[in-house]
Every structure is written in C-alpha cells, then in structure tokens.
MIDOSE-1310 file (N, C-alpha, C; in nm, 2 decimals, decimal comma, always signed):
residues 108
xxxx	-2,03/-3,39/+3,68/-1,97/-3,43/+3,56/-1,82/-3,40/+3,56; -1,81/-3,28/+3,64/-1,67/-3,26/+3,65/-1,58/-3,39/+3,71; -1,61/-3,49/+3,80/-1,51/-3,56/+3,87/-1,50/-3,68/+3,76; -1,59/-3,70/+3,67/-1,54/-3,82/+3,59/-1,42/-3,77/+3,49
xxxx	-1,38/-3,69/+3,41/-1,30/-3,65/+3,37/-1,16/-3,60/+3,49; -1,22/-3,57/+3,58/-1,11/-3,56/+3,66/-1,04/-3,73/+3,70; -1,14/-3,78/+3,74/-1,12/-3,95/+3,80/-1,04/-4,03/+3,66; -1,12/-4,02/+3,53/-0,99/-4,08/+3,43/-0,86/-4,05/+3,42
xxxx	-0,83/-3,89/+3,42/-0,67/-3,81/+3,46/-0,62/-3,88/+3,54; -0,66/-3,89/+3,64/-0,57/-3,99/+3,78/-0,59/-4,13/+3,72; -0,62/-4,22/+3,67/-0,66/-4,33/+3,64/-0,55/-4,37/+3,52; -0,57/-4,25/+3,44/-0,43/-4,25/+3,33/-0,30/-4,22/+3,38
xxxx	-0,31/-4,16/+3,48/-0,16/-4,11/+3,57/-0,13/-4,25/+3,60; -0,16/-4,26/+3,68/-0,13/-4,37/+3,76/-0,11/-4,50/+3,72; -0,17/-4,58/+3,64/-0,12/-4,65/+3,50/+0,04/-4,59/+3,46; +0,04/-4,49/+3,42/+0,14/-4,49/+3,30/+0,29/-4,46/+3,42
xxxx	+0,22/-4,45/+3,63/+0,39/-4,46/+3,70/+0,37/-4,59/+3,72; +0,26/-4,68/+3,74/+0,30/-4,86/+3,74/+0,34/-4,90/+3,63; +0,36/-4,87/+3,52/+0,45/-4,93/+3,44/+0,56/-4,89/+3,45; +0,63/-4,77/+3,50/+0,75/-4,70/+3,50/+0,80/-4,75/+3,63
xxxx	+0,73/-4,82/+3,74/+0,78/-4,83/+3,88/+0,81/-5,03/+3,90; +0,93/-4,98/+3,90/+0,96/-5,13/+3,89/+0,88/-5,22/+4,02; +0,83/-5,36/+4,04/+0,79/-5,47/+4,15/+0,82/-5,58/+4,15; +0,75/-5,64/+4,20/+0,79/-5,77/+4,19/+0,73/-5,85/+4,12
xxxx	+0,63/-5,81/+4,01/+0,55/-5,80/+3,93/+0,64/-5,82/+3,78; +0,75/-5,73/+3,80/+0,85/-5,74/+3,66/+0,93/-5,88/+3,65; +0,89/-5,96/+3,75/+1,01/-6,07/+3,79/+0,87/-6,17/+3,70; +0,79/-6,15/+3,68/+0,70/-6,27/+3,57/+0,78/-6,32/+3,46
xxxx	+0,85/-6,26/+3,39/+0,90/-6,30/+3,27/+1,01/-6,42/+3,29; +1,03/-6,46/+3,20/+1,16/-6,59/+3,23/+1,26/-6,58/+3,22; +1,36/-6,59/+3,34/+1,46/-6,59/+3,34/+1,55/-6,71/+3,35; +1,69/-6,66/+3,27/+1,79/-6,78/+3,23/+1,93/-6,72/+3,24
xxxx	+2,00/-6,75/+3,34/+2,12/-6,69/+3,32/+2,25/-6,71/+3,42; +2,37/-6,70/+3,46/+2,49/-6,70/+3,53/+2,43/-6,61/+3,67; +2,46/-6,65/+3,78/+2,43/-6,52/+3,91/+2,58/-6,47/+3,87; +2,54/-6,32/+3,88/+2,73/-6,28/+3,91/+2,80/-6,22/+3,98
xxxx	+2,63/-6,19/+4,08/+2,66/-6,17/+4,22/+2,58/-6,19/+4,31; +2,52/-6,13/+4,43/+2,45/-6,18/+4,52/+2,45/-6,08/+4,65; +2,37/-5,98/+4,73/+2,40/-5,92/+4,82/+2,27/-5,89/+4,88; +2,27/-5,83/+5,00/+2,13/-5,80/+5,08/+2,07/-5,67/+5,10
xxxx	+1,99/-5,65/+5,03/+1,93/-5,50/+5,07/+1,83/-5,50/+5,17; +1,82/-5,36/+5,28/+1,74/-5,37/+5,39/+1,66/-5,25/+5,37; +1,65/-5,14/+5,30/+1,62/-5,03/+5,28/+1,47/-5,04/+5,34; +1,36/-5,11/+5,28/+1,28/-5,19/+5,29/+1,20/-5,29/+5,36
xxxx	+1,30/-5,34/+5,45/+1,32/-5,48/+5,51/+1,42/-5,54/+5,44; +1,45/-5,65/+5,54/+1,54/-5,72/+5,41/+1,53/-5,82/+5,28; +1,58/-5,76/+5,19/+1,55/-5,83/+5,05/+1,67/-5,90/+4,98; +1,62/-6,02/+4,96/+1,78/-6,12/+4,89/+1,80/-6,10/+4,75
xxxx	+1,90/-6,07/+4,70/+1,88/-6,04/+4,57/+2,00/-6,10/+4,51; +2,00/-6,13/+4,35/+2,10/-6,19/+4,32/+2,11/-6,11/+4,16; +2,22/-6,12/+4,11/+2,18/-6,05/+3,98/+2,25/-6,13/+3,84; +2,15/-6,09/+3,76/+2,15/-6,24/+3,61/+2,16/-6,16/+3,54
xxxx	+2,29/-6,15/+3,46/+2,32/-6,10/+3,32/+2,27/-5,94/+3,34; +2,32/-5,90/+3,47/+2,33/-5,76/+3,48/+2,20/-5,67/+3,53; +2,13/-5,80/+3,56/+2,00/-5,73/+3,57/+1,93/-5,78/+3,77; +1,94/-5,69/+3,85/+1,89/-5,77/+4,00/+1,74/-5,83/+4,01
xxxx	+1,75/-5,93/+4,06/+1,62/-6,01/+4,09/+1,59/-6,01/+4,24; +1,51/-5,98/+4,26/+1,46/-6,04/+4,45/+1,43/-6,18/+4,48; +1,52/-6,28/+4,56/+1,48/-6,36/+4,53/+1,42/-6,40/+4,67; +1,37/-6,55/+4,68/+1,33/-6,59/+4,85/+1,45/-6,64/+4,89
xxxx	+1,43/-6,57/+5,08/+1,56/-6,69/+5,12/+1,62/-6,78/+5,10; +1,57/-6,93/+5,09/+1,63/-7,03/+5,07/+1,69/-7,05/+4,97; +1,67/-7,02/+4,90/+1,68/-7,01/+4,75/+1,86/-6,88/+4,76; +1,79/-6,81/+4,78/+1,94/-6,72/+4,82/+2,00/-6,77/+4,89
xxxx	+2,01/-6,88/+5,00/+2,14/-6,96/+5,08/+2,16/-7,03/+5,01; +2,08/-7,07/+4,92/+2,15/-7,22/+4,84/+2,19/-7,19/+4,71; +2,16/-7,06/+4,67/+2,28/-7,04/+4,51/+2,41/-6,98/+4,52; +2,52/-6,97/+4,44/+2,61/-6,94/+4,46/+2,63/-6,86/+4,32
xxxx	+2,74/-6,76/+4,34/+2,81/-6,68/+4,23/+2,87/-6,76/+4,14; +2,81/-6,80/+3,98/+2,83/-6,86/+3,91/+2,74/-7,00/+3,83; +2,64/-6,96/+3,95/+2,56/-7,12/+3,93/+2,49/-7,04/+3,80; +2,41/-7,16/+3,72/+2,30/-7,10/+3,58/+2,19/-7,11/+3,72
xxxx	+2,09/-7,05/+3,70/+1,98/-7,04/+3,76/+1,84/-7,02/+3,63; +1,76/-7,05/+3,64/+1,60/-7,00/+3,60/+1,51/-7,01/+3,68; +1,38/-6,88/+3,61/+1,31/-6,82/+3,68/+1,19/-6,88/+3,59; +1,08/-6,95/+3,60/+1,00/-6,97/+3,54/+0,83/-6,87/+3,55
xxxx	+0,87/-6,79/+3,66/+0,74/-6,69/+3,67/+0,65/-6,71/+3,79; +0,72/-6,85/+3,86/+0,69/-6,91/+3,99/+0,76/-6,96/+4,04; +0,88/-6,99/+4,04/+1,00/-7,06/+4,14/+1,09/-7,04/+4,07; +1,20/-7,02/+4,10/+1,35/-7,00/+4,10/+1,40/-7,13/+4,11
xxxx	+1,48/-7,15/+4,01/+1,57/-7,32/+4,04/+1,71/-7,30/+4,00; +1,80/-7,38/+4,06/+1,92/-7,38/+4,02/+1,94/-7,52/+3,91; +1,94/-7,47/+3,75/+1,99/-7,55/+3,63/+2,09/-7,63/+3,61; +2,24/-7,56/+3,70/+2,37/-7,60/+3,66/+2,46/-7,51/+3,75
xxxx	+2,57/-7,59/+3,85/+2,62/-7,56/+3,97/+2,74/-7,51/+3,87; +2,80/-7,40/+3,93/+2,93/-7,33/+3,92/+3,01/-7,46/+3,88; +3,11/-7,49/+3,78/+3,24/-7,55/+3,84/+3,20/-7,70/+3,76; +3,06/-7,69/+3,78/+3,05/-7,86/+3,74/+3,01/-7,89/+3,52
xxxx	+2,98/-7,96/+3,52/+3,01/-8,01/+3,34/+2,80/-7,98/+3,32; +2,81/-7,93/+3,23/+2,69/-7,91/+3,17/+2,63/-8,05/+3,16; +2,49/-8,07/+3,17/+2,39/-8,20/+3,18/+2,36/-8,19/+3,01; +2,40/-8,11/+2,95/+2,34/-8,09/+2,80/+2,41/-8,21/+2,73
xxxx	+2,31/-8,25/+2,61/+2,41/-8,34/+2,55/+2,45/-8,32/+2,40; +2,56/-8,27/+2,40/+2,66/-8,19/+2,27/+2,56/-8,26/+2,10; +2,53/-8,14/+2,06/+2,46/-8,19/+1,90/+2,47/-8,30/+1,79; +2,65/-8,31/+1,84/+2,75/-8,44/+1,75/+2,65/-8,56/+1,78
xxxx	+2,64/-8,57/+1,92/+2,61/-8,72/+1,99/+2,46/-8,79/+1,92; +2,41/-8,66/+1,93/+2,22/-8,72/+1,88/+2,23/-8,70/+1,75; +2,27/-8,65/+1,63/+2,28/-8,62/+1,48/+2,35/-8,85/+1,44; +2,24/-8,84/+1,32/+2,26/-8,99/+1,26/+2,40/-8,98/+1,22
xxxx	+2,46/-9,13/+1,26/+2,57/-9,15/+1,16/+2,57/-9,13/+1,03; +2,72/-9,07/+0,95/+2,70/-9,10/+0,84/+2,65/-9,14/+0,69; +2,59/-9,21/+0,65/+2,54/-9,32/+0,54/+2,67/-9,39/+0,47; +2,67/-9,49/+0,49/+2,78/-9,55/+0,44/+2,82/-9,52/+0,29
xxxx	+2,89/-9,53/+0,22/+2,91/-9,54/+0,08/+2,90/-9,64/-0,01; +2,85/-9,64/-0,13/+2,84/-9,77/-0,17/+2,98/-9,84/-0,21; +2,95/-10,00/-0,23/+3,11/-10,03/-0,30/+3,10/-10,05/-0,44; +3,17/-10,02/-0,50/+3,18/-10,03/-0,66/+3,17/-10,18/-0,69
C-alpha cells in the first residue's frame, strides 16, 4: 500500500516539471508575428531558431533558409509559413476600400 501513495508523489512531481520545462510541445499555440532575428543553436544538435515578438521558436530547416529578418511569418500548430516578405506592401485590403459608398443626398 505504501508504493501507491508513493507512485502518485512522483506522478504529481513530474507533471507539475512538464509544465514548467519548456518543448516543442509549447510551439502548438498560434503564432503571428515579425522574425527579428534568427541564429543556430547546437547545444543539443543543431536547432534553427528564429525569434517572434521576443519570444524563440525552433523552427525546421527549410523553413529557416527561406525566412529572413523581418518577414511576418505564422505558425498554425503544424507548419510554419511565411505571410508577408520584409520590404514588400501588405496583401491586406485597407477597410476604406470594402466599406459602402456614401448614400447620396436627397435634392430638394
């Protein structure tokens, strides 16, 4: 009877450092944002990482040769895409453009 009370303790341990120990697991959520940098860590092997609004991502290779410092990027929770190239005009279309004309006035 002793080891089930022992085996929960470890069970609750251990839980409460996976939530405290960052993975690649924390990369699920969606991301949207400017890279504003980009560099290689090997501590580990080597890992491509870029960093979004201050925060580092691991990203895959190709994906790290092909973004650049400044591109928008998102992370949808399964692939990484590039949104909007450094330099170039937003694809968005300004709120003025799609809001109805006016209504004319009547004439007296």
């Amino acid at each position: 009877m002793l080891l089930k009370p022992a085996a929960l303790a470890a069970l609750v341990v251990l839980t409460v450092f996976a939530d405290l120990i960052p993975s690649c697991e924390s990369q699920s959520r969606v991301v949207l944002g400017w890279v504003e940098s980009k560099y290689t860590e090997s501590e580990f092997g080597t890992q491509y990482v870029i960093v979004v609004d201050r925060v580092p991502y691991a990203v895959p290779y190709p994906f790290y040769q092909d973004v650049r410092v400044g591109d928008k990027v998102r992370y949808d929770g399964r692939k990484w895409e590039i949104v909007q190239r450094a330099g170039e005009p937003s694809r968005l279309v300004p709120i003025e453009i799609l809001s109805p004309p006016p209504s004319p006035t009547p004439s007296p």
